[in-house]
N, C-alpha and C positions, 0 to 999 in steps of 0.2 A: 538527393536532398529532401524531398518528397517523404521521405520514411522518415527523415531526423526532424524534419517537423512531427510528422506524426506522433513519435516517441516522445518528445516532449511535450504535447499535449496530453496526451495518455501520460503520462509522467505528473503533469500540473493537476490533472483529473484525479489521480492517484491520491495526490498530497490531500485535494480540498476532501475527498473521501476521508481519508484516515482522520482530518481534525475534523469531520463534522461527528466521525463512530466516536470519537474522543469524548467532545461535547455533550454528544446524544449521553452516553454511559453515563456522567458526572451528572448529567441533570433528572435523568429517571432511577427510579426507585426500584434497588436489584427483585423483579418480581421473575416470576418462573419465566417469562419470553420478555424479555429486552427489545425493543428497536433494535439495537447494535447486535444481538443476537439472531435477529431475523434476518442482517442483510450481509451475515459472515461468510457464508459461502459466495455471494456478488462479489465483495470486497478480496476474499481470499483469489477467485477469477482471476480482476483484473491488477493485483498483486504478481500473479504470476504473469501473466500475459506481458507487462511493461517489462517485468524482470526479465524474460526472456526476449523479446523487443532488443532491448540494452543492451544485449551479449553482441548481438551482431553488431554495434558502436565501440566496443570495450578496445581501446587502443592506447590506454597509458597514456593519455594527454591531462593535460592538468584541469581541464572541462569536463573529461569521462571523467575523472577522479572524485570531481565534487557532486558528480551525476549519481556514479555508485555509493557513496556513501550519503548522500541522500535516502536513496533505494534502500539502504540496509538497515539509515535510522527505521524508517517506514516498516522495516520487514520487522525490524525487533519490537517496536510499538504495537504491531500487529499481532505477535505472540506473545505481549505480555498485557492484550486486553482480554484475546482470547487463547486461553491455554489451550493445550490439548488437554483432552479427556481421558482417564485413563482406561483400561478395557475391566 
């Protein structure tokens, strides 16, 4: 039980991350380094970290249900503040 607290904290941490890069973007001014650009690889970390956290909860319960797709709003928020780059 120990751990699904865990995950849910890091889950809750997850969320206030993603809207504070959200906020940050919309309020500064796209200059060559962004705030939200500076803290993309932190944020993209602990993106994965929760996401993989999660797998070990993943049980088709209608809790995990609204857990992952949480996760996945968040993932796709995530890729569409910051794209990838092309090479």
């Amino acid at each position: 039980m120990d751990k699904w607290n865990h995950f849910k904290r890091q889950l809750e941490d997850l969320e206030q991350t993603a809207e504070r890069f959200t906020t940050l973007d919309d309020l500064l001014h796209r200059t060559v380094y962004s705030k939200a650009d500076a803290h993309r690889d932190e944020f993209q970390t602990l993106l994965k970290s929760t996401m993989d956290l999660g797998d070990q909860f993943s049980d088709d319960t209608n809790e995990w249900l609204l857990i992952d797709h949480r996760l996945q709003s968040i993932k796709e928020n995530f890729q569409f503040l910051f794209p990838r780059k092309k090479p």
